[in-house]
N, C-alpha and C positions, 0 to 999 in steps of 0.2 A: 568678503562680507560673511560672519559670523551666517552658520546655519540657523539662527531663532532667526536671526531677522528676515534670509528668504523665503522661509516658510508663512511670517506673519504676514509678509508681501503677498506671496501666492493666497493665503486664508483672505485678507483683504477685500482681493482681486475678485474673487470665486464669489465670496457675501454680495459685493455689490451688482455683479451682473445676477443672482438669483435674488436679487433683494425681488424685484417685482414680481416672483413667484412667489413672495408669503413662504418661502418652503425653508427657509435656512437652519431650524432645528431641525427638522425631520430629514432634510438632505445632508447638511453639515456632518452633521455625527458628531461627535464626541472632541476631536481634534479642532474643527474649525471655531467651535464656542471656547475652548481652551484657551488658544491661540489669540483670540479676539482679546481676550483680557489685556495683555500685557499694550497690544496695538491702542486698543482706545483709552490706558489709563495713561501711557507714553514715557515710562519711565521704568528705569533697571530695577526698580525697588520690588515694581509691580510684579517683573517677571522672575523674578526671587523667587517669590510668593507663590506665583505657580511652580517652580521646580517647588520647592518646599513640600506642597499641596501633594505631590505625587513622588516626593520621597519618603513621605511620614506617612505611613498607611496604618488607616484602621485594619480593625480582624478581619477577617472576612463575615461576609452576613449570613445572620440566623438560618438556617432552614429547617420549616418544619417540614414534617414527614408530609409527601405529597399524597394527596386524596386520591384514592383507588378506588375499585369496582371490590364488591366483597359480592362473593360467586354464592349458591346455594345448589350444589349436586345431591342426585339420589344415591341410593346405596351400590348402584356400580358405575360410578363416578363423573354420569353425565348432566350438564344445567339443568336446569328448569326454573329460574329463574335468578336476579341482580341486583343488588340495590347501591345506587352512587349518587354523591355529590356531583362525581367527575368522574366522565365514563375516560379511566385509564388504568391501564397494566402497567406498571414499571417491568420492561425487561433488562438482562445487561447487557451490553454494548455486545457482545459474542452472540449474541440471540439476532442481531439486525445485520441483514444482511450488508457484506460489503458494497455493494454498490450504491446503496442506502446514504451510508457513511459517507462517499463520495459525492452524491449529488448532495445532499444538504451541505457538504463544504463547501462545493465546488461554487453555490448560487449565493452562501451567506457569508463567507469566510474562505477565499480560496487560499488565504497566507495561513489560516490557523495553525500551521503545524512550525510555523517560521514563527510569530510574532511573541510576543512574551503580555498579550492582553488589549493591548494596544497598536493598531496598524496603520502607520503611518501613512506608507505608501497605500493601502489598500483603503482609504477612507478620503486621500486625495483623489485618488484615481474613482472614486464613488462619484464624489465631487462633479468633476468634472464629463462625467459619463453622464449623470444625471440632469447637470445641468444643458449640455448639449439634448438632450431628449425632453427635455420638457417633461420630464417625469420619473418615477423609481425606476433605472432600468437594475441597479448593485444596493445593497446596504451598505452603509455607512459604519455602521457599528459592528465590532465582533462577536466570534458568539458568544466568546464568555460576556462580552459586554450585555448580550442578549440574554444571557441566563441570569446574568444578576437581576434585569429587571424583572422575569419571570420570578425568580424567587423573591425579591421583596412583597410582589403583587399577591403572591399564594400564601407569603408567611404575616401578611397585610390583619390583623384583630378587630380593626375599626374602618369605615367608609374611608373614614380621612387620611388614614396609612394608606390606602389604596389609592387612593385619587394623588397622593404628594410620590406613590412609585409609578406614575401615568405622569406626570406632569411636564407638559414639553417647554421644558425652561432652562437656563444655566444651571442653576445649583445641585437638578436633580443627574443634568449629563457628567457633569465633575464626580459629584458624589456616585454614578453609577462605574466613572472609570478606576475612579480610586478602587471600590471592591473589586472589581475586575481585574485590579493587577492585585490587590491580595487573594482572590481566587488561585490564580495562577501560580501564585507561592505555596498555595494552599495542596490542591492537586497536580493529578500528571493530565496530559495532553487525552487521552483517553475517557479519564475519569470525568473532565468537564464535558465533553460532546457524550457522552451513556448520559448525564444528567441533560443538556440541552433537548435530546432524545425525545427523554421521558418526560419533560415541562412542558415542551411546547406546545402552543393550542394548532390544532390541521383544519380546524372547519369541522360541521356538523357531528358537532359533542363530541368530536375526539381527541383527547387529552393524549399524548405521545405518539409515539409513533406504533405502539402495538398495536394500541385501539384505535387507529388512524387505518392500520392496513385491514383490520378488522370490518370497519363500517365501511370504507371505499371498496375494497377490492377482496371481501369474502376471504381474506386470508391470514397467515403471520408475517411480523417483519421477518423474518427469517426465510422468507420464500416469496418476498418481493422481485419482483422483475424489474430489469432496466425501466421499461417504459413507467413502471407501477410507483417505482421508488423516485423519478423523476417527478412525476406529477404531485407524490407528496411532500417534496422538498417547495416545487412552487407554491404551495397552499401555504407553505407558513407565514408567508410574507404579509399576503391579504387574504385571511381564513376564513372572512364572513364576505366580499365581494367573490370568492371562487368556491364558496361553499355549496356540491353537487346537489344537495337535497333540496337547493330552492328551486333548480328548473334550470332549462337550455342556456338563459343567456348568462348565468354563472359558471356551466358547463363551459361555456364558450371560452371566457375569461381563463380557464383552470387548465383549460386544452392551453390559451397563449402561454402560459405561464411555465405548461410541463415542457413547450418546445422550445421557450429561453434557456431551461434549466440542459435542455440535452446539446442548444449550441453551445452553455459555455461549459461545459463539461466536454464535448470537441474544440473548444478554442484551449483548455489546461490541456488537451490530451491523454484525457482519464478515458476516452472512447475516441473511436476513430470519424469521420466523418460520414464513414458511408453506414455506421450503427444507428449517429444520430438519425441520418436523411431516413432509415428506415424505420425507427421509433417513431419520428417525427409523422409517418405516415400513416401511423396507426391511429384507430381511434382511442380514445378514453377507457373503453372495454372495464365502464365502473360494474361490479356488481354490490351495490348497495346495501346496505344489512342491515336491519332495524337494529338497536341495543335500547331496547324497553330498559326502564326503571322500575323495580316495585313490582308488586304482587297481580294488579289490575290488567299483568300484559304477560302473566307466567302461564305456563301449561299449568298447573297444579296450583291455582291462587287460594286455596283454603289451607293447603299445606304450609303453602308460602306465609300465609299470613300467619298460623299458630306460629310459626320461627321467629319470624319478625316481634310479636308480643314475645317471645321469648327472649329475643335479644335487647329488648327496650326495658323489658321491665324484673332481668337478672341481675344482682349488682355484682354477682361476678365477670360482667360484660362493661360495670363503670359505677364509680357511687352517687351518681347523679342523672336524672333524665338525660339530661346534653351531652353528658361523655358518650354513653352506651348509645344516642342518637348520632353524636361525632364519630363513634366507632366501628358502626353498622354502616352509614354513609361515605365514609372517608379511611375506612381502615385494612382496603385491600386484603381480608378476610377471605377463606375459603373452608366452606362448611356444608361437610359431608351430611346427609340426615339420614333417617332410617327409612325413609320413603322408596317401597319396590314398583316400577313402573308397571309390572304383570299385575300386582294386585290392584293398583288404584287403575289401571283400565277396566280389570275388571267390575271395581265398585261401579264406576262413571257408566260404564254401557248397560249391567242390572239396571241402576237406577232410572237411566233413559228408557230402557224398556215400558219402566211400568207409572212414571211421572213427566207430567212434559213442563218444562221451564213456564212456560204461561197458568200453569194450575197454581192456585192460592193456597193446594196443602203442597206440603212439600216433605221429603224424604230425602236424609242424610248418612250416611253410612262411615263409620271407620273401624280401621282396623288396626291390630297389635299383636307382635310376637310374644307370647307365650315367654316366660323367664330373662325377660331382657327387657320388656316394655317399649319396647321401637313400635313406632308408629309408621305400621308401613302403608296407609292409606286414607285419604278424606275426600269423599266427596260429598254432591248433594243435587239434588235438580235441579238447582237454580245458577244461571252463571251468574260469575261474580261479579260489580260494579253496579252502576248508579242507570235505573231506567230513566229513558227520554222525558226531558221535563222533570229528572228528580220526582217520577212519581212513586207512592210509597208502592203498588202492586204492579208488577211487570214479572219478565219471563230473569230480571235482575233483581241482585239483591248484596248491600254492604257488608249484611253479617255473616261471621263466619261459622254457616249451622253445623257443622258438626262439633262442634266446638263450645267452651264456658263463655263466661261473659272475661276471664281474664284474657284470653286469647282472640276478642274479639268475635265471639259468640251471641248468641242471642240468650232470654232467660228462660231455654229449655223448656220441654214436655214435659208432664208426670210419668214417671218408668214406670207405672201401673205394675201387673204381677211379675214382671221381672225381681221384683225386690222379694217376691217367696222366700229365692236361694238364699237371702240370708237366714230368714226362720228356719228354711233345712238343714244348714252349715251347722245353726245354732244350735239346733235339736239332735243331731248326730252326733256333735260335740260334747255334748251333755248327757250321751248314753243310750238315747232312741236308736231302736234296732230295724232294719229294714223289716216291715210286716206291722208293729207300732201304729195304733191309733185307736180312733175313737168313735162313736157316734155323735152325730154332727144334726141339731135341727134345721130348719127349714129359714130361719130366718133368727138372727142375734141382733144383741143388745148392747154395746161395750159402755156398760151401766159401772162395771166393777173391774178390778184387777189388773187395769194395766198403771203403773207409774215408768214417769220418764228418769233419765240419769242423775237426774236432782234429788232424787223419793219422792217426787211428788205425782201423787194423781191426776192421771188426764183423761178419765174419764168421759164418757162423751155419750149420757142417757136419753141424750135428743134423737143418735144416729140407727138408724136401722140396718143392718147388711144384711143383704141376699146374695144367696147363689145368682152369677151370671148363665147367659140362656145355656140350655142344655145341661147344667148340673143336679138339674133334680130338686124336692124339696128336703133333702137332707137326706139321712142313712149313714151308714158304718164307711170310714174313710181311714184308711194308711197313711203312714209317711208317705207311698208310692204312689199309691191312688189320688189324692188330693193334690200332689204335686202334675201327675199326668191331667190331670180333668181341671186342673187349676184352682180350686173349688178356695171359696172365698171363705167360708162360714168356717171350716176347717184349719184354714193358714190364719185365721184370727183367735180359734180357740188357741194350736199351737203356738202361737208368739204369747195369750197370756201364759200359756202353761212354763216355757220355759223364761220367760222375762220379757217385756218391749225394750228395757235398758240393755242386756245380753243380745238383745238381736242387732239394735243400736250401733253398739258396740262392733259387733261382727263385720257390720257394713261400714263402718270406718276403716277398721283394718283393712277391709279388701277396697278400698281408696273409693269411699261412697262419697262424696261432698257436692252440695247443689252446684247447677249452673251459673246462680246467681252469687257462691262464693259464700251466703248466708247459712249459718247454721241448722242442721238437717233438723225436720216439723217433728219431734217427737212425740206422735200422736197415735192413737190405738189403730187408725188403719195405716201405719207407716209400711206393716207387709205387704199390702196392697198398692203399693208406691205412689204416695202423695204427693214426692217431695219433684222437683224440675230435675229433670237430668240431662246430661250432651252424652251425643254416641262414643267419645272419646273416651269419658268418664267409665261409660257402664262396661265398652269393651274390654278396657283394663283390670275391673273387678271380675269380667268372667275368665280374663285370662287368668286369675291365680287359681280358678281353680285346675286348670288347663295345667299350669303351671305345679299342682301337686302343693297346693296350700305358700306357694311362694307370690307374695305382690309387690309389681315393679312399679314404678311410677312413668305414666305415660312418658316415653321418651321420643324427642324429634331430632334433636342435634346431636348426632354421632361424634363427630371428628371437627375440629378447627384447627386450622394453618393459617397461621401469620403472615405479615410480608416478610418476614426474614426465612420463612421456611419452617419455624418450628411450628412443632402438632403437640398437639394437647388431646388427648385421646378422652369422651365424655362417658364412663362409666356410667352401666345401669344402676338402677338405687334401687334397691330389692331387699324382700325380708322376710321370713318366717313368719306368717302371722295365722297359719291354718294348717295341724296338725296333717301330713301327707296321709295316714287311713281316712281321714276324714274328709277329705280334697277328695280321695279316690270312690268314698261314699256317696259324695255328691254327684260325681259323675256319674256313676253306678247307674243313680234315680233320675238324672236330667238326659242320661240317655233314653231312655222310654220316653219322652217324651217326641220323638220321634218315629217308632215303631208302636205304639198305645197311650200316646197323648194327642195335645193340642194338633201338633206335626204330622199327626200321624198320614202317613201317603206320599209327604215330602222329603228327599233324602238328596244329600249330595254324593253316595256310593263309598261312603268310606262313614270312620266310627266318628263319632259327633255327639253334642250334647248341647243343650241349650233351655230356652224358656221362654213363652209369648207371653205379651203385657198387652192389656187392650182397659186403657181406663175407663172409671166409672161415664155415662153417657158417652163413649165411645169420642172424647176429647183428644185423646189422640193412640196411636199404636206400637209396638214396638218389636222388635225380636231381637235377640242376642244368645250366641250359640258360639262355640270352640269347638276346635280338635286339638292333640297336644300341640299343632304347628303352628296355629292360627283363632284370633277369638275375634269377632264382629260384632258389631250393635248397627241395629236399622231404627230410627225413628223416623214417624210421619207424623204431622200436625198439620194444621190450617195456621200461614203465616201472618195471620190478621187477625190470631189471638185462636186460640182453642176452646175455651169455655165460649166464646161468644157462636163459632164457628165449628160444630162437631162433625165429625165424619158418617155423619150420616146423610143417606139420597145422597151420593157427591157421583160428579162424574170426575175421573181422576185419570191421565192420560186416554188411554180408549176403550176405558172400561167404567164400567158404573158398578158403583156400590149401595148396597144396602146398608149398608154398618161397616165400616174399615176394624177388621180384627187384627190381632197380630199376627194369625198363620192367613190370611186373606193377600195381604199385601207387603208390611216389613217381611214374613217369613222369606215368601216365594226369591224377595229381591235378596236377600242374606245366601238363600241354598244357590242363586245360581252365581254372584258373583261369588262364594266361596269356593263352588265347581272349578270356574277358571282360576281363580286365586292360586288354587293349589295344584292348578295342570303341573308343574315341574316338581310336585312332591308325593314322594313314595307315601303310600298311607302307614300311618299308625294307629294302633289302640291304645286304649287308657289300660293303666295296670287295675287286672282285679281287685276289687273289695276286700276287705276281712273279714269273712262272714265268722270268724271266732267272736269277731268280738262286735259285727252289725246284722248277722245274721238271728235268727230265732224269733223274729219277733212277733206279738197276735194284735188282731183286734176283732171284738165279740161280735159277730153275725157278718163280719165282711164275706167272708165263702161263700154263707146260702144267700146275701145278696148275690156275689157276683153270677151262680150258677142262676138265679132268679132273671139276674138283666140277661145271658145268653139267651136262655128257653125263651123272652122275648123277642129276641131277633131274627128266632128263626123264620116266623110264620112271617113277618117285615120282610125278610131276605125274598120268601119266594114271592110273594105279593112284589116284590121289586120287577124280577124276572119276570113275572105273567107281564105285569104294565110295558119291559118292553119286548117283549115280542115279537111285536109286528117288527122293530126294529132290527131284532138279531134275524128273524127269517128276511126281510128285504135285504141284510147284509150277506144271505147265505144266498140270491137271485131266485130267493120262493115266492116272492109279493112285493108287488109298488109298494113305495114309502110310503107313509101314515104322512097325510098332509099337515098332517100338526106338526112335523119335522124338518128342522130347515137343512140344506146343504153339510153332510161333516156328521150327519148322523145325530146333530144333539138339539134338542128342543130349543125353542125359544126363551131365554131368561125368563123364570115368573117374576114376579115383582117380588115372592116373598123367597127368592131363596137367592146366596150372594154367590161369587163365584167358588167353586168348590163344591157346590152341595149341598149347605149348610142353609137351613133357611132361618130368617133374620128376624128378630124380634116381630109378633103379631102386631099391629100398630094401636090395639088397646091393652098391650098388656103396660102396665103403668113403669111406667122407669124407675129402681131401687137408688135410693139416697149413695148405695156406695155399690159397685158391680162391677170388676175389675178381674179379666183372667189374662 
C-alpha cells in the first residue's frame, strides 16, 4: 500500500480517538490537518493538490527587526535605566550556552537537526504521546514551524494580522508549513534555532532567551546551568501558566515542566541519568530580577527623562513622533550619556541635606562639564512619580525640575542676580576696566534709556528699584564692588550704560533661553533676572565662562550603538562666543564673590567663581558657581507657584528661614555638593586677567568710602567680642554658660536674624517693587 495512504490511515485513526478532546489542532500539528485533506475529499486530484501546495513555496516571510531593550548607561558604562516595548536582547547563537541549545531541542524538536521543516515522524509520535496522556506531554510542531508563527505574530501592523497568525485552523497550519520549508531553504540549521532563541516568549516579560536568563535566574545565557537552561526551555511551552512571578503554584507547574525537559534530554542521551535524577532534585533556585521600564523605576529618573525628551523629540532619532517613539521602544539601542555617578550622588545627598521631599519649596541642582557641555548631573528633592491619589503636593512630583519645559520641566524660577554676569561680560567687552564705575543713588527710576533688540523703548516709569538689604542707600560702586555686594541700583545703571540689547545679546550667546522655551522679557530689570530659568540652562551659560568664553550646548547623549554594533559617536556643539580675556575677566570678578562678596565664608577649598540670585520678594533663590572642571546651578522655589508662595517665614527641611537668600540655602547645597563632585580632581585655577588691557581702572570716591565703611567696623568688631565674652571665657572653663546660650555654644535663633548671621529684613521696612541680589 502506497505510503500517503498509510499515513492518512494512521492521521484518521489518531483524529478520531482525540476527537473528544476538542484538542486535534493544537495536538495534531501541522501533518495531521494536512493529511486530513486528501482523506475527507477522497480523491487523487485532492491529494495532487496537497503535494502541489508544498512543492510550490512562497518566499519566505517578512521579518521585521525584533523589539529590543534600548539601554541608557552612564559615562563609565554602567545602566541606570531601559526603555522597551519587549524586554529582549538578541544574542547569537555563540553567546547561549550549549546546553541551552540542547534542552530547547531536545523538549520542542528533538529531530531538528534531521528534518528539512517538517517532522514526520516527530509530530506522529507527538500525536500519539499526547493523545495517550490526556494532554501536551511533545509539540507537534517544529521549531522552524514555531518561528514562522512567532514571526508573523511580531511582524503582524494590524489587530487582524495578528489574530489570523494565532488562528487555530487549517489554512493558518498549511500556510505556516509552507513558510517553514521556505525557511529552511532560506537559512542553515543554526541560523533558524539563534532566531527561534531570540523570539521566543519565556513568561514574565521575557522576550528571548538573554532577557529570559536575565529576569529568571540573575544571569546570561551564556552561563546558564544545566538545571537553569532546562527550566527555561519548559516555560516556552506555557509561558503565562509557569510564569514564576505570579506565585508558588506556577512555581509548581515550571518545576514540572523543568523535570520533563531533563527526562527527555536523559531519554536522547544529551545527559545521563544520574545528572538528570540529580537536577531533578534541585530546586528552582530562581533569583528573580525586576527589568522596570521607563524613567519611574531608574536610579537617575530626571536624567532619564531629559534623554527620553531628547529622543522623542530629535528628528535625527525619526521624522515623525511614532518612529523615534518605535525607536527608543523597539530599537535595541545602547546610549552612553554624560551622566558621572560621583557627581549626581553628590548633588542627591546636598540636596537631601538641606530639603526634604515632603516640603512645598523645592531645590534642584545640575551640573555640566565645562567645554564639552555633558551633563553630568540632575537632581532635585522631590522623588519622581505620581503622589497617592494623584495629589498635586506630596514628597512626589512628574516634573522634571531641573530641567525646561522641553525636557519635561516645569516653567522655571526667575534666575534673579545671576543674570548680572551678563551685564559684566557685556561691560568688559566693551572696555570697562576692573576698578570702573560710578556713583549710584539710593533708589532709580528706569524712566529712560533702556530699548530692547527691536529699538524700541521699554521703559518702565512706574518701577522703583532699590538696593536689596544691606546694600546701603547708594555711593560709589565698581565693576567689582557692585558685582561682590550684588548691588541692584548699579547693575541697572550699568546695563543702561552699555545697551539692555548688548546685554540681551550676551546672554543668548552664552545659551540664556526661558524655561518656558518663549522669548526672553526684554525689559529694563532683565539684569536682575526677570526671566524663568531651569538649573540646566543656567549651569551651561556659567560653564562658558569656566570654559574661557567657549558655549556648549547642554549635552546628555554621548554615544549610541545600534543592534548591529555600529556607534555613532555624539559630538559637543560648542562655539566661540566670548572673547577668552574677557571669560578670564569675568572670572577674575566672580571670584570675589566668594572671599568679599555674597559668599563670602563659604568655600569648597579650591579656586571657584560664581553669583547668588535672590529675587525681588524673595520668590525664589539661586546659586550658580564653576571651577574650569565643573559649573553648577541650585534653584529653590515653592512648587505651588512662587509669587503666590515666597520664601519667606518657611520652614524648609530642619531649618527655618527668615527669607531663603541665595548664599542662605542654593549656596551652601552648590559648595558642598561641588566638594564631593570634584573629590577625584586635582584642583585647578583660572588663567589670570589682562590687566593691560582690564586693569587701570577709577571710580570718584570709592577709596574714601571704602576706608569709611572699614573705620566703621571696627568699633562693631569689638562690641561683637565684649557681647560674647561670657562665651569664649566659659569655652576657656572660667565661668558657667550665660543661660541665654543653648548647648554648641550658639545662641538661640532671633527671629530677626537667618542662618548665617545675616539678619533679615525688619518686618516694617516696606518691600521695594524690584530687590534682587
Amino acid at each position: 500500500m502506497p505510503l500517503i495512504c498509510w499515513l492518512q490511515i494512521i492521521c484518521v485513526t489518531v483524529l478520531r480517538s482525540i476527537a473528544g478532546l476538542a484538542m486535534a489542532g493544537a495536538l495534531g500539528g501541522v501533518l495531521a490537518a494536512a493529511l486530513a485533506v486528501p482523506v475527507v475529499s477522497g480523491g487523487g486530484l485532492a491529494a495532487k493538490n496537497v503535494v502541489d501546495t508544498f512543492v510550490d513555496l512562497p518566499p519566505a516571510p517578512r521579518e521585521e527587526p525584533l523589539a529590543q531593550v534600548t539601554r541608557l548607561l552612564d559615562k563609565d558604562g554602567r545602566q541606570f535605566a531601559q526603555f522597551y516595548e519587549a524586554n529582549r536582547t538578541a544574542v547569537p547563537l555563540g553567546a547561549v550556552t550549549p546546553v541551552m541549545r540542547k534542552a530547547i531541542v531536545a523538549i520542542e524538536d528533538a529531530r531538528f537537526y534531521e528534518h528539512g521543516g517538517l517532522d514526520v515522524r516527530g509530530t506522529l509520535r507527538a500525536l500519539l504521546t499526547n493523545t495517550q496522556a490526556g494532554g501536551i506531554r511533545q509539540g507537534g510542531s517544529s521549531l522552524t514551524q514555531q518561528l514562522v508563527k512567532n514571526i508573523l505574530v511580531e511582524s503582524a501592523r494590524t489587530d487582524a494580522e495578528r489574530d489570523r497568525a494565532r488562528a487555530p485552523n487549517l489554512a493558518r497550519k498549511i500556510t505556516e508549513l509552507r513558510y517553514a520549508l521556505a525557511l529552511e531553504r532560506k537559512y542553515r540549521k543554526d541560523e533558524i534555532l539563534e532566531r527561534y532563541l531570540n523570539i521566543a516568549y519565556f513568561g514574565a516579560g521575557a522576550h528571548g532567551v538573554e532577557a529570559a536568563a536575565r529576569r529568571f535566574f540573575s544571569t546570561t545565557a551564556s552561563k546558564l546551568t544545566l538545571t537553569q537552561a532546562a527550566t527555561l526551555a519548559g516555560a516556552v511551552r506555557m509561558p503565562y501558566s509557569t510564569d514564576p512571578s505570579l506565585g508558588r503554584s506556577h512555581q509548581a507547574r515550571l518545576k514540572e515542566r523543568r523535570d520533563l525537559v531533563l527526562d527527555r534530554m536523559a531519554g536522547l542521551k544529551l545527559i545521563t541519568q544520574a545528572q538528570a535524577s540529580a537536577a531533578k532534585s534541585s530546586p528552582l533556585a530562581l533569583r528573580l530580577r525586576p527589568e522596570p521600564g521607563g524613567c519611574g523605576q531608574s536610579a537617575y529618573p530626571y536624567y532619564c527623562l531629559y534623554v527620553q525628551h531628547e529622543l522623542l523629540s530629535n528628528p535625527a532619532f525619526g521624522n515623525t513622533p511614532a518612529e523615534r517613539r518605535a525607536r527608543m521602544t523597539r530599537g535595541g539601542l545602547v546610549i552612553r550619556t554624560g551622566l558621572d555617578p560621583i557627581a549626581q550622588r553628590a548633588a542627591e545627598r546636598a540636596i537631601q541635606r538641606h530639603v526634604a521631599p515632603e516640603d512645598t519649596e523645592v531645590a534642584a541642582e545640575a551640573m555640566i562639564e565645562p567645554a564639552t557641555g555633558r551633563i553630568r548631573a540632575m537632581a532635585a528633592s522631590k522623588q519622581f512619580g505620581r503622589n497617592r491619589g494623584n495629589k498635586k503636593n506630596g514628597p512626589r512630583t512628574t516634573f522634571n525640575l531641573p530641567a525646561d519645559v522641553a525636557h519635561g520641566g516645569g516653567q522655571g524660577f526667575q534666575a534673579g542676580s545671576t543674570f548680572k554676569v551678563f551685564t559684566l561680560a557685556t561691560a568688559l567687552q566693551q572696555g570697562w576696566r576692573f576698578g570702573d564705575g560710578f556713583m549710584t543713588p539710593g533708589e532709580l527710576v528706569p524712566a529712560q534709556g533702556y530699548r530692547n533688540c527691536a529699538g524700541r523703548p521699554v521703559n518702565d516709569p512706574e518701577a522703583r528699584i532699590l538696593n536689596a538689604s544691606g546694600e546701603g542707600s547708594g555711593g560709589p560702586h565698581s565693576i567689582e564692588t557692585g558685582t561682590w555686594k550684588s548691588v541692584n541700583i548699579f547693575y541697572m545703571m550699568l546695563e543702561r550704560k552699555v545697551g539692555l540689547c548688548a546685554v540681551v545679546k550676551t546672554a543668548k550667546a552664552l545659551g540664556a533661553v526661558r524655561a518656558d522655551g518663549g522669548p526672553l522679557r526684554e525689559v529694563p530689570t532683565f539684569t536682575l533676572g526677570v526671566n524663568e530659568m531651569d538649573p540646566v540652562t543656567v549651569a551651561g551659560a556659567f560653564a562658558t565662562f569656566a570654559a574661557r568664553g567657549v558655549h556648549c550646548r547642554p549635552l546628555a547623549i554621548v554615544e549610541i550603538t545600534d543592534r548591529s554594533g555600529r556607534r555613532t559617536h555624539v559630538p559637543p556643539s560648542c562655539e566661540q562666543v566670548l572673547e577668552r580675556p574677557v571669560a578670564d575677566a569675568v572670572n577674575y570678578v566672580l571670584s570675589g564673590v566668594f572671599d568679599k562678596g555674597t559668599m563670602q565664608g563659604q568655600s569648597i577649598g579650591r579656586p571657584a567663581a560664581g553669583k547668588t540670585g535672590t529675587n525681588n520678594g524673595y520668590t525664589s533663590a539661586w546659586f550658580a558657581g564653576y571651577t574650569p572642571d565643573l559649573a553648577a546651578a541650585v534653584s529653590v522655589g515653592d512648587i505651588r507657584g512662587s509669587y503666590r508662595y515666597p520664601l519667606q517665614g518657611v520652614q524648609i527641611g530642619d531649618q527655618y528661614y527668615g527669607a531663603v537668600q541665595g548664599a542662605s540655602l542654593p549656596g551652601p547645597i552648590w559648595v558642598q555638593s561641588m566638594e564631593q563632585a570634584l573629590t577625584n580632581t586635582e584642583p585647578r585655577g583660572f588663567p589670570g586677567p589682562d590687566m593691560g588691557r582690564f586693569g587701570g581702572g577709577f571710580t570718584p570716591g570709592l577709596k574714601e568710602a571704602e576706608a569709611a565703611e572699614e573705620k566703621k567696623k571696627r568699633p562693631g568688631e569689638r562690641a561683637f567680642f565684649r557681647h560674647h565674652r561670657r562665651l569664649f571665657e566659659w569655652l576657656l572653663g572660667q565661668r558657667p554658660p550665660d543661660p541665654g546660650f543653648r548647648r554648641g555654644g550658639q545662641r538661640p535663633a532671633d527671629p530677626g536674624f537667618r542662618r548665617g548671621g545675616q539678619r533679615r529684613p525688619d518686618p516694617g521696612f516696606r518691600r521695594p517693587r524690584h530687590r534682587m541680589w
